[in-house]
Backbone as JSON, one array per atom type, in Angstrom:
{
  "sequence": "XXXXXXXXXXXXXXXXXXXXXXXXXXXXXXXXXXXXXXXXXXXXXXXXXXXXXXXXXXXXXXXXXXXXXXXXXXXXXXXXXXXXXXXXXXXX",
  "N": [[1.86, -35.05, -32.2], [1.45, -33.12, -29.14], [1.04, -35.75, -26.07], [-0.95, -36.18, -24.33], [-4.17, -34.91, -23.16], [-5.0, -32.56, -21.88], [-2.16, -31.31, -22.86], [-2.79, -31.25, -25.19], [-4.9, -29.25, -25.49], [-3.16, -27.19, -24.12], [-1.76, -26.74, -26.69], [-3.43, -26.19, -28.42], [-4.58, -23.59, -27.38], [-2.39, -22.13, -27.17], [-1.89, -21.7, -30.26], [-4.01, -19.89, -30.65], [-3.62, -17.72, -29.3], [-1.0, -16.9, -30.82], [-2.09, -16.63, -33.2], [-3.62, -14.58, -32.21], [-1.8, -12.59, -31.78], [0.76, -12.37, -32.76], [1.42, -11.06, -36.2], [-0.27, -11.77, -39.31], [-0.65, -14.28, -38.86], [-2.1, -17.2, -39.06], [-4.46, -19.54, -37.19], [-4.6, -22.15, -38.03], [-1.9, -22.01, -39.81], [-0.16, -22.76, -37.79], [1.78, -24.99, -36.86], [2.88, -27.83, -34.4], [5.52, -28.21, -34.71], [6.43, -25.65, -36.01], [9.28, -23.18, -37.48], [9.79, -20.32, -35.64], [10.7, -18.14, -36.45], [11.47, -18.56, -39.15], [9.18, -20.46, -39.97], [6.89, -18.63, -38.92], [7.41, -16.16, -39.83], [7.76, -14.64, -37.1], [9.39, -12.04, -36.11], [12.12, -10.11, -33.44], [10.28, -7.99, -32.08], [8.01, -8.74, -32.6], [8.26, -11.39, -30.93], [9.26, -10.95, -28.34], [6.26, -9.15, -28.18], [4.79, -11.71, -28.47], [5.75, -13.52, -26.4], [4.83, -11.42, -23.52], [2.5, -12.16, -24.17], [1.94, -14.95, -23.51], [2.96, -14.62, -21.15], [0.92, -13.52, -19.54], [-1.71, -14.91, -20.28], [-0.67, -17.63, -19.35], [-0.33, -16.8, -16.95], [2.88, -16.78, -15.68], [6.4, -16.32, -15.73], [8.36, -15.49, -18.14], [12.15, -15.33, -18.4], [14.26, -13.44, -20.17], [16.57, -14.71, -21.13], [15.43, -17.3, -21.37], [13.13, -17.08, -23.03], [14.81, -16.48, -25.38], [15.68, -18.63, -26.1], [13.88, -20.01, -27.19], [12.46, -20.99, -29.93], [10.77, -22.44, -31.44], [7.33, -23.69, -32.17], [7.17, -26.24, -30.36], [8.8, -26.06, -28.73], [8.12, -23.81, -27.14], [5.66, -24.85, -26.03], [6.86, -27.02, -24.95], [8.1, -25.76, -22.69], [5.82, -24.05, -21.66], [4.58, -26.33, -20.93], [6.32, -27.48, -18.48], [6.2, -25.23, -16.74], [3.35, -24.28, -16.09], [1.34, -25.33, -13.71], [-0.91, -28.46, -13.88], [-3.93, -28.8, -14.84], [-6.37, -29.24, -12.15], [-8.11, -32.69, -11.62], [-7.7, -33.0, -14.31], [-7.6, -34.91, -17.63], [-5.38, -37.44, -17.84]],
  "CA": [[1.08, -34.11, -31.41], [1.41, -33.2, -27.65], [0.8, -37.1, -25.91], [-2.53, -35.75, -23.28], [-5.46, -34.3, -23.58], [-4.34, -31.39, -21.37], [-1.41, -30.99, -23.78], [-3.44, -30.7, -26.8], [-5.58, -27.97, -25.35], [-2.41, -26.01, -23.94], [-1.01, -26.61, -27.78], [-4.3, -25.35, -29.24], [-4.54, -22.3, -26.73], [-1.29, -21.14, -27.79], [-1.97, -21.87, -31.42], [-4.97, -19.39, -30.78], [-2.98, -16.59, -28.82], [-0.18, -17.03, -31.49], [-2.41, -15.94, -34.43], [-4.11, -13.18, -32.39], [-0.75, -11.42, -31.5], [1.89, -12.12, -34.28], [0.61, -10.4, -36.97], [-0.42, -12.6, -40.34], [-0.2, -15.44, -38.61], [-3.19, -17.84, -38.84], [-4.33, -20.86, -36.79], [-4.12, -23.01, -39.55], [-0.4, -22.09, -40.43], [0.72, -22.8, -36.17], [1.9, -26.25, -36.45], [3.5, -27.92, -33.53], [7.01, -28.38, -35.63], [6.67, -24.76, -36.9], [9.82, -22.33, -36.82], [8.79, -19.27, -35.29], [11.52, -17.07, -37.53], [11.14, -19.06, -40.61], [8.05, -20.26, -40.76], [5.88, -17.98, -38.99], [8.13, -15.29, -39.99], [7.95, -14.07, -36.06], [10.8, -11.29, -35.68], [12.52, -9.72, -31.98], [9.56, -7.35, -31.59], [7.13, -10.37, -32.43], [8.46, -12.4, -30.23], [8.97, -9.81, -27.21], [4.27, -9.85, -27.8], [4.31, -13.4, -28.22], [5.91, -13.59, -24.53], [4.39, -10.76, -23.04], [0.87, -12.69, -24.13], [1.84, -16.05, -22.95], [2.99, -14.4, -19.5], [-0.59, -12.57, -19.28], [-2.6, -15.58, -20.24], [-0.56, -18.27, -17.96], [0.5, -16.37, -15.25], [4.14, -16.88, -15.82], [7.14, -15.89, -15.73], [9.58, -16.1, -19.02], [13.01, -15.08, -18.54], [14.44, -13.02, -21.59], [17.03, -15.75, -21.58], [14.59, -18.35, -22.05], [12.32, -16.36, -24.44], [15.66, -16.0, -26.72], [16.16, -20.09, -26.85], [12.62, -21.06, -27.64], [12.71, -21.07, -31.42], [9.97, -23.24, -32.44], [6.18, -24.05, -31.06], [7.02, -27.31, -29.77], [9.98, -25.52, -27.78], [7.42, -23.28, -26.3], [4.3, -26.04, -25.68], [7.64, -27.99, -23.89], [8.18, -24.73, -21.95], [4.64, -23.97, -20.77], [3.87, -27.63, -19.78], [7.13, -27.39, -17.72], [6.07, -23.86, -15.69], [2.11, -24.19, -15.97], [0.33, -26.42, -13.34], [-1.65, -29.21, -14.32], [-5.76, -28.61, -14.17], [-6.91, -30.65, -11.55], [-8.81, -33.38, -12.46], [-7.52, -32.95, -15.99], [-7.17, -35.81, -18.24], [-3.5, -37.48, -18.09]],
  "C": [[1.35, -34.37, -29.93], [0.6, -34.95, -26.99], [-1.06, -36.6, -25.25], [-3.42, -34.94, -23.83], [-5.08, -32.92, -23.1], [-2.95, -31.09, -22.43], [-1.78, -30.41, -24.77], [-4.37, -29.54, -26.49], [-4.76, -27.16, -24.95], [-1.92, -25.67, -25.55], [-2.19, -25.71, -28.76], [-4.84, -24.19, -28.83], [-3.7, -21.46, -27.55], [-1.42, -20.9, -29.21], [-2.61, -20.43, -31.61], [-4.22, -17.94, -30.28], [-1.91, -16.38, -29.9], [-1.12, -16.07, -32.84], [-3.34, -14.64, -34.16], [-2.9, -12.06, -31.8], [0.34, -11.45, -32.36], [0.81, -11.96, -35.61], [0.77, -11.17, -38.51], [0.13, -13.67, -40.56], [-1.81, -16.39, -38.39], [-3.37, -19.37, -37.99], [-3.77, -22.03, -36.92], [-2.36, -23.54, -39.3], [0.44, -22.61, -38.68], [0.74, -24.22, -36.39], [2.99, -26.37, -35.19], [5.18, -27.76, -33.86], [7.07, -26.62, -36.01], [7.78, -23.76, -36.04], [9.13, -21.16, -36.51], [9.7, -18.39, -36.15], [11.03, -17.51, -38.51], [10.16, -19.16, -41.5], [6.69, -19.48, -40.8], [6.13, -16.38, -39.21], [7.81, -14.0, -38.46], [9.58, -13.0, -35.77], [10.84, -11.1, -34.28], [10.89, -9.06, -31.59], [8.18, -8.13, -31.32], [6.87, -10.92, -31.49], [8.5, -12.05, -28.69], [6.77, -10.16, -26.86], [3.91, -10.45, -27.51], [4.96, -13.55, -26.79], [5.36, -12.89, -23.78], [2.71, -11.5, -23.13], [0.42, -14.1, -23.86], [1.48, -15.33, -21.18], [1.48, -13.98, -18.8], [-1.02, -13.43, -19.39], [-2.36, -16.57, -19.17], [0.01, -17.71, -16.94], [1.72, -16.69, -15.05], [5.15, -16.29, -16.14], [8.47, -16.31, -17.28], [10.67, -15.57, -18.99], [13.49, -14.9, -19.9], [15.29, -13.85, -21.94], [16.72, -16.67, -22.13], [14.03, -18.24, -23.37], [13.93, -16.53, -25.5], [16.06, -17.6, -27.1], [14.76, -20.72, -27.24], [12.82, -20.7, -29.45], [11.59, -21.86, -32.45], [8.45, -23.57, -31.47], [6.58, -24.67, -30.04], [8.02, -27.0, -28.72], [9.1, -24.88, -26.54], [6.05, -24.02, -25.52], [5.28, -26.62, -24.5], [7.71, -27.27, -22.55], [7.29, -24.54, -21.15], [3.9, -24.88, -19.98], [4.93, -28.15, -18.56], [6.86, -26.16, -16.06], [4.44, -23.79, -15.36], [1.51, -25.52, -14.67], [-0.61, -26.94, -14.26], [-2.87, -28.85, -13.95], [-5.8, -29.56, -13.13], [-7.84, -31.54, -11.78], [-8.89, -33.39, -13.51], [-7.09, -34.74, -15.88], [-5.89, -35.79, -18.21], [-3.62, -39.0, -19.08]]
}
C-alpha cells in the first residue's frame, strides 16, 4: 500500500472516483496492483472519463500521452502524487 497517510487517502479518493465513473466498477474490486484493461476491464472511452475526472477533481493537467502510459492504479496513484501538491500540514 501507498507508504503515508496522505498517500493512502489520495489512493482511496481515486479508488472512490474510479468506481463512480468507469462503469461496473466497484470500490472493493480497485486494488492498488489492479490492471485498468484487464482487470477493471476499463476501455479508450473509459479511460478518456477516468482522466477527464481525475483532471476535475485534482486540478490537473494529464497529457493524452501520459493518460495512454498509465495502465494500472498504482501507475496513476504514482502519477497524481507526482503533479498534486502535498496538504499542508499533512501527515508524511
Amino acid at each position: 500500500m501507498p507508504p503515508t497517510a496522505d498517500d493512502r487517502e489520495l489512493f482511496d479518493e481515486l479508488r472512490e472516483l474510479m468506481a463512480a465513473t468507469v462503469e461496473d466498477v466497484s470500490v472493493e474490486e480497485v486494488g492498488l496492483d489492479s490492471d485498468l484493461k484487464d482487470d477493471l476491464g476499463v476501455d479508450s472511452l473509459a479511460l478518456l472519463e477516468l482522466i477527464a475526472a481525475i483532471e476535475d477533481r485534482w486540478q490537473v493537467q494529464v497529457p493524452m500521452d501520459d493518460a495512454a502510459q498509465l495502465t494500472t492504479v498504482r501507475e496513476i496513484v504514482d502519477h497524481l502524487l507526482s503533479v498534486v501538491p502535498a496538504p499542508a500540514g499533512g501527515a508524511a
